[in-house]
Structures are given as structure tokens and as C-alpha cells.
N, C-alpha and C positions, 0 to 999 in steps of 0.2 A: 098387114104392113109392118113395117119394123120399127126399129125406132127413128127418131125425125137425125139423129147422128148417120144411122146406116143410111138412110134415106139420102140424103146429102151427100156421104163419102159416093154413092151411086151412081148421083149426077156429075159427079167430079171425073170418076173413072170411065164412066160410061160415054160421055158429051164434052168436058171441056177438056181434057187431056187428052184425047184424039185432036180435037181443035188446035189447040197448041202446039202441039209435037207434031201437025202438017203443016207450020207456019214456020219450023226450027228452033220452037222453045221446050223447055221443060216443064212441068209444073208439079209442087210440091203441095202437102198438103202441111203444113207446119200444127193446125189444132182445129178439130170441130167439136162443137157443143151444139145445145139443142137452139143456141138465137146468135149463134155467131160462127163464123169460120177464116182461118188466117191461111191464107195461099203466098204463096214464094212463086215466081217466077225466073226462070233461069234460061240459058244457052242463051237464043239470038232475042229473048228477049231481055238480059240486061242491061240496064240504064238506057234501054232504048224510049224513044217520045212516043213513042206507039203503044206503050204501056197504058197510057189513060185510054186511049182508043177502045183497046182491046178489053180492057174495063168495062168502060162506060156502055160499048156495043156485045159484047159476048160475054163475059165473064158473070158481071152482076145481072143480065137480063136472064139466063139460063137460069142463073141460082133465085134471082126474086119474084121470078115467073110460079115456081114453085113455091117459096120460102117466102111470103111478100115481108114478112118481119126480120130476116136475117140480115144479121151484121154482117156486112163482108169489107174485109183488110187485105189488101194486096201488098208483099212486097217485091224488090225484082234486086238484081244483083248476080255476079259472080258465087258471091261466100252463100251458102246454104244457111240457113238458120239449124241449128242444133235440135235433133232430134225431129226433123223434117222428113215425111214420107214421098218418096218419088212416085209420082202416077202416071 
């Protein structure tokens, strides 16, 4: 196995970014570490109210299914965060 960083970026690229980008969103990865990860959400999902949704039901259950300790930070908008990776 690798490290619990690859491990993570994995389930981002491999599960939730397909998820997303069939719904009309983007999703960014903005920063992972070993007990935490900051996701940007973008296209049809900015400042949309289905952001908590899509949280609350896909997002955080994918990643704490695997990760039960990780922090996860969403945010969503037009403006990209700075040095944000596209997945």
C-alpha cells in the first residue's frame, strides 16, 4: 500500500471525480495530508444548496468509509483556490 496521502488522492480520482463531473461539477483537490483533505467544488456545483447534499451523502461517506479519522473541508465557488489540482 502507499502512503495514506496516495491512498486518498486514489479515492478522489478514481470515485469521487467521476461522481461529480457526471452530476456537471468539477472537483479540485486544493491539499491532502495524512488526517485531512480540502476539496474545492466547481462548474454546476457553485454556490449551489446541493453542496451540503452532496457532502453529507457522497463526498464525506466515500472518503470516511475508508479514512474514518479524516478531516474533510469542502469548498465550492466560481474562483478556484490557488494552487488547486483539477481531478
Amino acid at each position: 500500500m502507499g502512503s495514506p496521502e496516495a491512498e486518498i488522492l486514489a479515492l478522489i480520482r478514481e470515485v469521487l471525480s467521476p461522481l461529480v463531473r457526471a452530476d456537471g461539477g468539477e472537483l479540485y483537490v486544493v491539499s491532502v495530508a495524512e488526517r485531512s483533505v480540502l476539496l474545492h467544488l466547481s462548474g454546476r456545483f457553485s454556490g449551489c444548496p446541493g453542496n451540503t447534499l452532496a457532502r453529507r451523502r457522497v463526498i464525506e461517506p466515500v472518503l470516511l468509509t475508508r479514512f474514518p479519522d479524516l478531516k474533510v473541508e469542502i469548498t465550492s465557488g466560481p474562483v478556484v483556490p490557488k494552487g488547486a489540482e483539477a481531478v
